[in-house]
SEKEGU-7606 format. One record per residue (C-alpha): residue in one letter; x, y, z. Coordinates in steps of 0.001 Angstrom, whole numbers, padded with zeros to 6 digits, always signed. Layout:
N
AXYZ/...
***
This chain:
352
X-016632+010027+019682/X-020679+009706+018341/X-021454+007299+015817/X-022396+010683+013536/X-018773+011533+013802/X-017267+008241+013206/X-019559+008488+010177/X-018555+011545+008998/X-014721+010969+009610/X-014703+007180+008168/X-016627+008769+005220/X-013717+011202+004824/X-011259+008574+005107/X-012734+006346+002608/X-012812+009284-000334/X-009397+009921+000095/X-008260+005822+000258/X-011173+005543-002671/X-009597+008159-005048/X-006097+007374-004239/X-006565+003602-004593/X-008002+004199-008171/X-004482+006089-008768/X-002546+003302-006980/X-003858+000374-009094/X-003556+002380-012453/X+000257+003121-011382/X+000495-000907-010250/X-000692-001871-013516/X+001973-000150-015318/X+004876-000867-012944/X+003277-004674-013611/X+003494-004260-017090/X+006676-002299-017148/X+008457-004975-014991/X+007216-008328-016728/X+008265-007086-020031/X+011994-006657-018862/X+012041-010104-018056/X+012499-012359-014924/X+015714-013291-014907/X+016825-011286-012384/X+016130-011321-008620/X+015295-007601-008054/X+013002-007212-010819/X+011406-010165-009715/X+010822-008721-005913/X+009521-005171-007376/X+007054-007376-009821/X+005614-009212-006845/X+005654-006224-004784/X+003425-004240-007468/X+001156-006956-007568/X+000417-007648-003973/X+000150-003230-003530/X-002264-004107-006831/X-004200-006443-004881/X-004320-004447-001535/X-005440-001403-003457/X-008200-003445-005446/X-009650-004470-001554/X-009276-000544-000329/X-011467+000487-003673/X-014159-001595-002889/X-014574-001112+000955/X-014951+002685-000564/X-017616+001856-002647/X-019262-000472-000100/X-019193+002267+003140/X-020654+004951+000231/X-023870+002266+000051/X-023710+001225+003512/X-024298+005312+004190/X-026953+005361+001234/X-029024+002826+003481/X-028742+004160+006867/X-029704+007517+005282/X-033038+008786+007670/X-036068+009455+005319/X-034687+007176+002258/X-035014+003683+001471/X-032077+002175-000491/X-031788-001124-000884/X-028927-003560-002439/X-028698-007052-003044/X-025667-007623-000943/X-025661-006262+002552/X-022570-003291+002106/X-021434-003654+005486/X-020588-007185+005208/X-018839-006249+001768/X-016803-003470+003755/X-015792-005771+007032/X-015341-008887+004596/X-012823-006562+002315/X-011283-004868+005516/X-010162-008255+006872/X-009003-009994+002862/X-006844-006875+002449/X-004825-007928+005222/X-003495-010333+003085/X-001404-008601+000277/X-000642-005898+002468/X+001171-008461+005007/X+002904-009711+001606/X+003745-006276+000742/X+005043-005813+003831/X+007534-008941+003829/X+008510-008629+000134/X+009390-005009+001220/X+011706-006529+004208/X+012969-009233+001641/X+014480-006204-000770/X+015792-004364+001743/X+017978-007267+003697/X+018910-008373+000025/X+020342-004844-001013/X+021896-004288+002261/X+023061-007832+002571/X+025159-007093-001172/X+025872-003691+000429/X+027788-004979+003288/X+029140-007807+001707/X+029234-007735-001861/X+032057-010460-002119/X+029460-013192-000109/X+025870-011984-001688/X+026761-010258-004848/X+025615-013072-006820/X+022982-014672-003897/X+020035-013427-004456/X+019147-014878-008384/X+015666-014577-009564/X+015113-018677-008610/X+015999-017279-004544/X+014041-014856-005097/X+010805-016639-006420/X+011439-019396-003346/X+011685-016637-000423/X+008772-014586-002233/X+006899-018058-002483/X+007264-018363+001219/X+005580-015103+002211/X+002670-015747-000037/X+002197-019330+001474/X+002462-017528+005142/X+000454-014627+004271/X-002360-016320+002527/X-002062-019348+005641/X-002238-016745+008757/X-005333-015104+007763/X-007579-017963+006282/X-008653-019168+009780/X-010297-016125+010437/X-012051-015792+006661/X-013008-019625+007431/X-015079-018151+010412/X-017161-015619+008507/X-018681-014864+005398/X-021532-014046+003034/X-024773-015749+003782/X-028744-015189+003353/X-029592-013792+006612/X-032827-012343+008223/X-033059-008511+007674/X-035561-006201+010677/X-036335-003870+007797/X-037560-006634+005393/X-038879-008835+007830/X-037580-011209+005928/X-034352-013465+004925/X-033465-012195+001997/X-029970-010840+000839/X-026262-012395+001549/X-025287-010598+004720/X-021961-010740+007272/X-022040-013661+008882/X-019333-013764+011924/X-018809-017362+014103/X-019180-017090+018035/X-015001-018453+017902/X-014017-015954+014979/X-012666-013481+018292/X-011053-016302+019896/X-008967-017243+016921/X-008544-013636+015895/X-006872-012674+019111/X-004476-015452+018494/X-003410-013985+014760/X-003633-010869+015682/X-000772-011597+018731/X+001177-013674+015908/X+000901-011851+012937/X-000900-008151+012893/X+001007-007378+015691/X+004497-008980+015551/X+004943-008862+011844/X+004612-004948+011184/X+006920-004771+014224/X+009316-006983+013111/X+009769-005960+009819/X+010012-002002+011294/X+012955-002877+012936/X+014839-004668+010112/X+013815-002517+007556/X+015117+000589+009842/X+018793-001371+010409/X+018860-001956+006615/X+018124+001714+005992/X+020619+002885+008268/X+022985+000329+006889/X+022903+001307+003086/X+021805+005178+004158/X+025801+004627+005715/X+027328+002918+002502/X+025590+006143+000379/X+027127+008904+002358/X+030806+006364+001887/X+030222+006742-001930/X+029601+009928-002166/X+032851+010858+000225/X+034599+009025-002227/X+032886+010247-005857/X+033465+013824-003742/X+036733+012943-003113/X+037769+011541-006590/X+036402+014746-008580/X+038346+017373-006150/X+041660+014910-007179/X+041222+015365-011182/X+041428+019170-010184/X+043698+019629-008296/X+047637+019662-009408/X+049142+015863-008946/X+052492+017590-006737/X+049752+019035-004413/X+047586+015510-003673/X+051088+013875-003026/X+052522+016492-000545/X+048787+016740+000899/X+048589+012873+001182/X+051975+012281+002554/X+050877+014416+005233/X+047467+012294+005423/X+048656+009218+005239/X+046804+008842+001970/X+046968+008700-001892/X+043605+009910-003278/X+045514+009411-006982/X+046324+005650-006655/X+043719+005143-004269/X+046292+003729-001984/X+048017+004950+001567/X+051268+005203+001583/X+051529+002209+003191/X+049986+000491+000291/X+046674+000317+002533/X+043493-000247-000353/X+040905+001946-000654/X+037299+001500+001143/X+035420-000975-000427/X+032478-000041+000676/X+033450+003464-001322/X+034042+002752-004438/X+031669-000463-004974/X+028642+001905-005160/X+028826+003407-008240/X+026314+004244-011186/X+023904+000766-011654/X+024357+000068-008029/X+024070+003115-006521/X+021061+004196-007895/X+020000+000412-007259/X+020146+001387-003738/X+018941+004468-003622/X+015689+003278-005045/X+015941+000319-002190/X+016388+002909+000753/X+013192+005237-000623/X+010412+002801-001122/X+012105+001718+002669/X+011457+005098+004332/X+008244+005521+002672/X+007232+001875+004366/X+008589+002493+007516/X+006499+006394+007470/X+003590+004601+006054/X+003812+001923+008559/X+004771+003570+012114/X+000716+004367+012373/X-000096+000326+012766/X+002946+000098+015753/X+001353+002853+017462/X-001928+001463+017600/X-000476-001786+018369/X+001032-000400+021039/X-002091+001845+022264/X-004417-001759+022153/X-001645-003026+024412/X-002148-000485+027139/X-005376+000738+026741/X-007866-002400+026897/X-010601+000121+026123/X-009285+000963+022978/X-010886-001803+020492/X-013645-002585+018486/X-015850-004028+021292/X-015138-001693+024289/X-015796+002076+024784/X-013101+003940+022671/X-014943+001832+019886/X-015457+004987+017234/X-011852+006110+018538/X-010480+002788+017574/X-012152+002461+014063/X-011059+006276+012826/X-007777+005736+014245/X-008040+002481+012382/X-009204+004857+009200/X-006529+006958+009472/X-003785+004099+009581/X-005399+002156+006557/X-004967+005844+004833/X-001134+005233+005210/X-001384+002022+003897/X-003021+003053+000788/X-000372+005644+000195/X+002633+003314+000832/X+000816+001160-002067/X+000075+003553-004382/X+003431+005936-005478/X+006159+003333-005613/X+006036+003682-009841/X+007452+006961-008790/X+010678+005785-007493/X+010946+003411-009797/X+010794+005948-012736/X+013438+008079-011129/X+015612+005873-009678/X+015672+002873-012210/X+016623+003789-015757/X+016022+000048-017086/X+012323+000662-015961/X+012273+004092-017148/X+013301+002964-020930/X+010653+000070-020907/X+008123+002141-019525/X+009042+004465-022488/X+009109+001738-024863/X+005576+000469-023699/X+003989+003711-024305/X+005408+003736-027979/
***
């Protein structure tokens, strides 16, 4: 791939992440809103709070690595001379690498919801009452410390400083400045964090979506089962469940064997609880399958990276995946206005 087409496609790419990022942190602001005025005190509103405000962040870093590439392709324009205080590339790199930060919090505040619903899923008797808004604020805590901790060693080695510019023959404007060890210590987070952390969290998001995906399908056997019982004559359900082994009336066996707990536990508050758990889940794990497979492709391809030949590959692929990202920021308010009726009524108060 030419530099022209990286250009072009990058250019692409940053429109779409632009415009949808300016969406994204209008829709953050009002799940932000929405969320702090129903209070605190509990542990899931908590988690959704800090998860709109780290997408809020990310979003905020996508925006202006938009506007940045836009003047970084105003100056390298052939026949024009624009000029800008701050050198835009530096802005764009600078932006690409803080964003990680929020997004890796996203990421882990996502995994924290989705092993706390499932965890109450599975056993509601143990974690029913576990995971209180002070848990929450510790765990949540904890991801912030590591997110903000794994990334500041390679911010430490760059930055914004006056630097001598070829086309002003001159030192003049703050420009990227990058230490000769940044890449050493980059390749070190990159092994601990960028790479195992997306990976990670994949895999226990997917056995916590395939965990309360199962405990769904159980409750609505069982709401199915329950409505065909109110219809149909009382004589019939016996004969039928002496047959069966089962009373769907008493919600016993005829053994006295209790119903599935797992059934009949999910129902109305919970159930649409987890519902709204197991969407913003599969939109993560969609959004974030793109970052695994170019893990995975840097892994066996040593070609494929920002200093080696597949260079333009690597950096629209790269494009394409930060695309995802923005998406899997932007449209959670979404879910929450379908799926959470406490949210929908403050959001409908707040508009009043």
């Amino acid at each position: 791939m030419s530099h022209y087409e990286y250009t072009i496609s990058e250019g692409v790419l940053c429109l779409a992440r632009g415009t949808l990022s300016v969406l994204g942190c209008t829709a953050n602001v009002i799940s932000i809103r929405t969320f702090a005025s129903m209070g605190l005190a509990d542990g899931m509103n908590l988690s959704f709070l800090c998860l709109s405000v780290s997408d809020l962040m990310y979003l905020v870093t996508v925006l202006a690595r938009a506007v940045s590439f836009l003047f970084m392709t105003l100056e390298e324009m052939p026949g024009q001379f624009f000029w800008f205080p701050v050198e835009p590339y530096g802005v764009y790199i600078f932006f690409g690498h803080a964003g990680r930060i929020p997004y890796i919090l996203s990421n882990l505040t996502t995994t924290f919801l989705a092993v706390a619903r499932c965890l109450c899923v599975a056993r509601p008797l143990v974690f029913k009452n576990t995971f209180s808004s002070k848990i929450a604020l510790t765990i949540l805590s904890a991801c912030a410390v590591f997110s903000v901790s794994s990334y500041v060693p390679i911010l430490f080695y760059m930055g914004m400083i006056p630097l001598y510019d070829e086309r002003t023959n001159a030192t003049s404007r703050p420009s990227l400045w990058i230490s000769p060890k940044r890449e050493e210590v980059k390749d070190v987070v990159w092994g601990m964090r960028d790479a195992f952390v997306p990976f990670a969290t994949q895999i226990v998001v997917i056995v916590c979506v395939i965990t309360m995906s199962g405990s769904l399908r159980a409750a609505s056997n069982f709401r199915h089962a329950n409505s065909i019982s109110h219809l149909v004559p009382r004589s019939h359900l016996s004969r039928e469940a002496c047959i069966k082994g089962n009373d769907p009336v008493e919600g016993r066996g005829v053994h006295g064997a209790k119903p599935n707990y797992v059934q009949s536990r999910l129902g109305g508050k919970e159930l649409r609880v987890v519902q709204q758990v197991v969407l913003i889940c599969v939109v993560y794990i969609t959004c974030n399958t793109p970052t695994i497979f170019i893990n995975f492709a840097s892994v066996f391809e040593s070609n494929f990276s920002i200093e080696k030949t597949y260079r333009n590959l690597y950096l629209t692929t790269t494009g394409a995946k930060h695309l995802f990202q923005t998406i899997n920021a932007s449209f959670n308010i979404f879910i929450y206005h379908n799926y959470n009726s406490k949210f929908k009524k403050r959001w409908a108060i707040n508009r009043q």
